[in-house]
N, C-alpha and C positions, 0 to 999 in steps of 0.2 A: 504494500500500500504506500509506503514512504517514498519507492521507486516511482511510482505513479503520479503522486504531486510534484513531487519534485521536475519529474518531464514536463507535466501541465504548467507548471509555475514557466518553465523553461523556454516551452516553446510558445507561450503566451509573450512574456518577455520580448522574444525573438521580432516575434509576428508584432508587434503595437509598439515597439523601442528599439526597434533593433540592438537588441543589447544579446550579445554571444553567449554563453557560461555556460560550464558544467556543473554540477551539484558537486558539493566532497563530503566526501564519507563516504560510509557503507550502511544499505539501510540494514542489514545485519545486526551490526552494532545497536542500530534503533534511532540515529541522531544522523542526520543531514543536513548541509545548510547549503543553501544556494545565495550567493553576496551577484545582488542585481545594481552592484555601483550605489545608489542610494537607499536600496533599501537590502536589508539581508533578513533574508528567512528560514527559521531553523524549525523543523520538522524531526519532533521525537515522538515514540513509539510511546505505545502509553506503559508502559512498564519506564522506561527511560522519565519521562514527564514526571513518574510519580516518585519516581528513586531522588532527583532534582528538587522536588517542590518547586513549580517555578512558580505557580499561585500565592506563594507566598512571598520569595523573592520578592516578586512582581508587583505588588498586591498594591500598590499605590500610583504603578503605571495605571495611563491609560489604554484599554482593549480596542481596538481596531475593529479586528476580525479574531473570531474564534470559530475555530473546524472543527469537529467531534465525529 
């Protein structure tokens, strides 16, 4: 599934900014990030997410978007 957004994110990019990148990582691992120059987007698996707390971290950012 992490493969998957990450292409979507990828070839979206591509197609509307022409902006080139590859994702790095492994969705294996569970953590992907794909850096679109100003914006970068990290895609963890939800075991990864929850090992992290990033809701917590976080918790004072503002949410954009949220995928489930």
């Amino acid at each position: 599934m992490l493969d998957s957004l990450a292409k979507a994110a990828t070839e979206r990019a591509h197609e509307l900014l022409d902006i080139k990148k590859n994702p790095e990582g492994n969705a294996n691992s569970g953590w992907l990030v794909v850096d679109l120059e100003d914006v970068v987007i990290h895609l963890f698996s939800p075991d990864q997410r929850e090992y992290y707390q990033l809701e917590e971290l976080w918790e004072r950012g503002k949410v954009l978007l949220r995928l489930q």
